[in-house]
C-alpha positions as a LaTeX table, in Angstrom:
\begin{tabular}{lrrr}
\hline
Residue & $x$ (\AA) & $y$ (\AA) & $z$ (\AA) \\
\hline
Unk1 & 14.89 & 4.03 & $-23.38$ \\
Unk2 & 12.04 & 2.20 & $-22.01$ \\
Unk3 & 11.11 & $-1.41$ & $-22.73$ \\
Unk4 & 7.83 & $-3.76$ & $-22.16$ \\
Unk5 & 8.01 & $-7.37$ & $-20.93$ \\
Unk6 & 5.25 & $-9.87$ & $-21.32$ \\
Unk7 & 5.07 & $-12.97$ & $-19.70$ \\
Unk8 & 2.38 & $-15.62$ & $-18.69$ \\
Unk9 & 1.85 & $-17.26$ & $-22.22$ \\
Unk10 & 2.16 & $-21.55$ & $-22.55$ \\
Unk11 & 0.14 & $-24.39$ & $-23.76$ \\
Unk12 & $-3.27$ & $-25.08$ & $-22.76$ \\
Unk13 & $-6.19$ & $-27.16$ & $-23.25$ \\
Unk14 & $-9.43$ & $-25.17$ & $-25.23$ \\
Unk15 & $-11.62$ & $-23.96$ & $-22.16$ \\
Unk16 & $-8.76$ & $-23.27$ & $-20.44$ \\
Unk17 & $-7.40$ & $-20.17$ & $-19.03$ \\
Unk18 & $-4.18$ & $-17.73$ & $-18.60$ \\
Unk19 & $-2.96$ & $-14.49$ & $-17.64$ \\
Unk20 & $-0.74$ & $-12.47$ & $-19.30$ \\
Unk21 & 1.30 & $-9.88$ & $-17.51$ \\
Unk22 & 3.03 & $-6.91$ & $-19.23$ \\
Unk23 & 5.50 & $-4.72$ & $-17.31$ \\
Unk24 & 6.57 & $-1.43$ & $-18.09$ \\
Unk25 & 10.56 & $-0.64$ & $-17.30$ \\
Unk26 & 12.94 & 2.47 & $-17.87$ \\
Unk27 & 10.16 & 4.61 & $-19.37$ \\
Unk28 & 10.14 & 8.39 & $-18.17$ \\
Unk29 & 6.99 & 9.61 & $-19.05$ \\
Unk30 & 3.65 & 8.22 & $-17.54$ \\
Unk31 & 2.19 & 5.42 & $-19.54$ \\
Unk32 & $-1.42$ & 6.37 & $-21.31$ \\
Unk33 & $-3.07$ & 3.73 & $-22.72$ \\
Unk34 & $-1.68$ & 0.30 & $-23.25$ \\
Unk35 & $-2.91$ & $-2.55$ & $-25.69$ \\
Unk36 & $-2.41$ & $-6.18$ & $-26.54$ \\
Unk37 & $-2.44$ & $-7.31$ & $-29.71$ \\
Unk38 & $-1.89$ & $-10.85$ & $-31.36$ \\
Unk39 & $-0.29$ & $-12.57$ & $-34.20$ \\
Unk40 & $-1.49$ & $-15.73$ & $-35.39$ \\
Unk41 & 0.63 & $-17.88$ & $-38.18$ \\
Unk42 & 0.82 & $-16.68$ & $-40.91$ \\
Unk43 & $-1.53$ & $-13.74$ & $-39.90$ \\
Unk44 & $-1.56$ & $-10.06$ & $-39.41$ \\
Unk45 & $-0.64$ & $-8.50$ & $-36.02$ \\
Unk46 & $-4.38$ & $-7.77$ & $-34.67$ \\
Unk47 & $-5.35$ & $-5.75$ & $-31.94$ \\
Unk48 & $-7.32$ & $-7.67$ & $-29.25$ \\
Unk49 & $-7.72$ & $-4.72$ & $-26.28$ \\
Unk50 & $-7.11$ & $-1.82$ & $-24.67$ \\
Unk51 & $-7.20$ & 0.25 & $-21.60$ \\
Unk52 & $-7.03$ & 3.99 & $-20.73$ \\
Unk53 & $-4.69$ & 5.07 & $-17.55$ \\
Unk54 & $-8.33$ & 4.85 & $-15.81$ \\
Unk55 & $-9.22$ & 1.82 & $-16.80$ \\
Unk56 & $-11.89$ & 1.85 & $-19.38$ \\
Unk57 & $-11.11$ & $-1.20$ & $-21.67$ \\
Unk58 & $-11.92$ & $-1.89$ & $-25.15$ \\
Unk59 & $-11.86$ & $-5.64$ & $-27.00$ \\
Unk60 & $-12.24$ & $-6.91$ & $-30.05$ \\
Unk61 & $-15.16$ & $-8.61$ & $-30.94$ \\
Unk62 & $-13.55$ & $-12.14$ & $-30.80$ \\
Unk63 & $-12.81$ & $-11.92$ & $-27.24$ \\
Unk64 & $-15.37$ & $-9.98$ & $-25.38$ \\
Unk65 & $-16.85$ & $-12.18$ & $-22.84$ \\
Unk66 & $-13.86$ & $-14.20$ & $-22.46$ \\
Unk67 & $-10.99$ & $-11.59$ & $-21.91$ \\
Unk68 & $-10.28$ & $-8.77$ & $-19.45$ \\
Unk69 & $-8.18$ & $-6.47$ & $-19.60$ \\
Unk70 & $-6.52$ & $-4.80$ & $-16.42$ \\
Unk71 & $-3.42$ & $-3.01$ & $-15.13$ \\
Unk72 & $-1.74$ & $-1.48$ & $-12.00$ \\
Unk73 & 0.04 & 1.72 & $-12.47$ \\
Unk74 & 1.87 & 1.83 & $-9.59$ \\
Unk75 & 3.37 & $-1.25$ & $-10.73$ \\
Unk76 & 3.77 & $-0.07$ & $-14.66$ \\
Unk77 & 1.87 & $-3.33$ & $-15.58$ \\
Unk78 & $-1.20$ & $-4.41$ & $-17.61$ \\
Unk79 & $-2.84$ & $-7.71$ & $-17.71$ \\
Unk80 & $-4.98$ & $-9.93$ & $-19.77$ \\
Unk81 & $-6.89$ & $-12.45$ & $-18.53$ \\
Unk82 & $-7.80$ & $-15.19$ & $-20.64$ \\
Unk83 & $-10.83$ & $-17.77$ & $-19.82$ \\
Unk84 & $-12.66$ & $-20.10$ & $-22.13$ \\
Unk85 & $-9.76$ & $-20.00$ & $-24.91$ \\
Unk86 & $-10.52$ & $-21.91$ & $-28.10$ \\
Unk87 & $-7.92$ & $-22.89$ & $-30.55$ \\
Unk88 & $-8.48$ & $-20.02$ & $-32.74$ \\
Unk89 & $-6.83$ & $-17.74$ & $-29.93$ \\
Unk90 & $-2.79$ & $-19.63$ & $-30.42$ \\
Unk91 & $-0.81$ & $-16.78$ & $-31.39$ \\
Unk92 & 2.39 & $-14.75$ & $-30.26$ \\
Unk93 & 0.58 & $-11.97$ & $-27.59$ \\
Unk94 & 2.44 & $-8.25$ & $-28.04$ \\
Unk95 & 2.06 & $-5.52$ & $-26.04$ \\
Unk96 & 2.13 & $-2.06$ & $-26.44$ \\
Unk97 & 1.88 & 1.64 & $-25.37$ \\
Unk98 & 2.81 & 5.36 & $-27.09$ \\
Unk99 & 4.93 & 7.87 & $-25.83$ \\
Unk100 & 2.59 & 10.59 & $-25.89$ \\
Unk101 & 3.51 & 13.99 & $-26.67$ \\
Unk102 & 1.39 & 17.27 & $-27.49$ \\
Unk103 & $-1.38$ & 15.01 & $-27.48$ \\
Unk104 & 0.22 & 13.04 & $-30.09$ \\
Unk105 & 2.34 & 9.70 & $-30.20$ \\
Unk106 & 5.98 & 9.83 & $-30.87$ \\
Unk107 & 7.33 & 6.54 & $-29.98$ \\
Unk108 & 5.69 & 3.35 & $-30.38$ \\
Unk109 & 7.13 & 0.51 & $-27.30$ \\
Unk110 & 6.54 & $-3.14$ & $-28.09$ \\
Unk111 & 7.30 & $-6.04$ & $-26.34$ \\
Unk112 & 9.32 & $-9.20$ & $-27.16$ \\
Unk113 & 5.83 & $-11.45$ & $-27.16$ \\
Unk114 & 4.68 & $-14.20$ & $-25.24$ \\
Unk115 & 3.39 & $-17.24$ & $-27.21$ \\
Unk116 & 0.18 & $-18.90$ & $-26.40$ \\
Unk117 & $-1.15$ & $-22.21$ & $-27.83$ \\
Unk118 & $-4.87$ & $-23.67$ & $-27.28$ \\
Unk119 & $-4.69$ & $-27.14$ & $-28.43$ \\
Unk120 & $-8.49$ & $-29.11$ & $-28.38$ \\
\hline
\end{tabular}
């Protein structure tokens, strides 16, 4: 079966910036929309964005203005661009897609994570 691999996540100073790459391996269907989502410590897993296979994007309040969302699908990968981070944003960064079927999911991929840390 398929698997997801972020990568791009480290320590940085608030006001900083970093992208986050996700890529997409072993899957055999074509990949609809993907998300990122975040866990803080001690938190819930939130959802921060998503994008449709053509590329209309979605973000959570917290992040609009400061995040973008992107991917390439000839290279199975999704992106997230992070500028002006504040220290509210540290968290382990997930991502994720559905297998689709009938219209209707029937596998949920995660990644491993990729941990980010905004320090002031």
């Amino acid at each position: 079966q398929g698997q997801l691999v972020e990568s791009g996540g480290g320590l940085v100073q608030t006001g900083g910036s970093l992208r986050l790459s996700c890529v997409a391996s072993g899957m055999t269907f074509s990949l609809d929309i993907m998300r990122w989502y975040r866990q803080a410590p001690g938190m819930q897993r939130e959802w921060v964005a998503d994008i449709t296979r053509d590329g209309s994007a979605n973000y959570v309040d917290a992040v609009k203005g400061r995040f973008t969302i992107s991917r390439d699908n000839a290279k199975n990968s999704m992106y997230l661009q992070m500028n002006s981070l504040k220290p509210e944003d540290t968290a382990v960064y997930y991502c994720n897609t559905d297998q689709m079927q009938w219209g209707a999911p029937v596998y949920t991929f995660w990644g491993q994570g990729t941990q980010v840390t905004v320090f002031s």
